[in-house]
N, C-alpha and C positions, 0 to 999 in steps of 0.2 A: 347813499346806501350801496351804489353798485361800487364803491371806491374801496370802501370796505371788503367788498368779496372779492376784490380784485388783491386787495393787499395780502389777505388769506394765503392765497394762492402761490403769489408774489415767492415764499418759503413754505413750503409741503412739509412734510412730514419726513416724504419722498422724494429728495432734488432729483430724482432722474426721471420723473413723471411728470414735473413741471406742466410741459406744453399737453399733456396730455388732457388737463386738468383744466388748462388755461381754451383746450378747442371747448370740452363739454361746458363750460362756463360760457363761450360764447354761441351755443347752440339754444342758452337759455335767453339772448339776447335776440336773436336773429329769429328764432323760429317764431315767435308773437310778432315780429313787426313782419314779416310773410305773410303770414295768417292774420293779420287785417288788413294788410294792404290787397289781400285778395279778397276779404269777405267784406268790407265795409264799405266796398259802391254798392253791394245790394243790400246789406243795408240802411245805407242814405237814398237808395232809388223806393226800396219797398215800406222800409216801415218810418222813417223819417220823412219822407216824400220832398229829399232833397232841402230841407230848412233847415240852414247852417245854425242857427240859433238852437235849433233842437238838439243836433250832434255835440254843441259845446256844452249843453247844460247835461246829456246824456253822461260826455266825457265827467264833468264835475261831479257829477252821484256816485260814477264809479269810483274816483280819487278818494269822496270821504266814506266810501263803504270799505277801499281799498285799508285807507288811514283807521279807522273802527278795527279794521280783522288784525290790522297788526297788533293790536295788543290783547291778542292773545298767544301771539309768538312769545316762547320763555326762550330767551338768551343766554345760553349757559355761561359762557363767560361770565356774567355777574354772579352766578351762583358762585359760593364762596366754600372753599371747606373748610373746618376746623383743623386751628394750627395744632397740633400734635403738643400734647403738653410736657415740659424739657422734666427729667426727672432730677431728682436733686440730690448730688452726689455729698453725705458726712464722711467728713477725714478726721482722723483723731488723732 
């Protein structure tokens, strides 16, 4: 998935914003692996009470709730428009 957004990017719209594009892309990376690396020892100290088997089965609910919400993402790309119907030229 993220190869995808990365290829996106890869050609803008806008080639002189490239990198500009390509930081905010990786601030959607960076900033959740931050933000659990700082919030999930207390949650593994308070509400897991430290049971590795709890964290992984926690991680797994999340994945297939994550995997359920995706499809409600509509992809526009697959939306398709109607091809433009060619008119049809009589010569006599």
């Amino acid at each position: 998935m993220a190869a995808r957004a990365v290829d996106r990017l890869d050609r803008p719209a806008d080639a002189e914003k490239t990198s500009v594009y390509m930081g905010i892309f990786n601030f959607f990376i960076t900033i959740p692996e931050i933000t659990a690396s700082l919030l999930f020892g207390w949650v593994m100290l308070h509400l897991l009470y430290n049971n590795r088997l709890a964290a992984v089965l926690v991680g797994g609910v999340f994945l297939i709730l994550a995997a359920l919400l995706m499809n409600r993402v509509l992809d526009v790309t697959l939306v398709e428009e109607p091809m433009p119907k060619a008119e049809t030229v009589i010569t006599s």
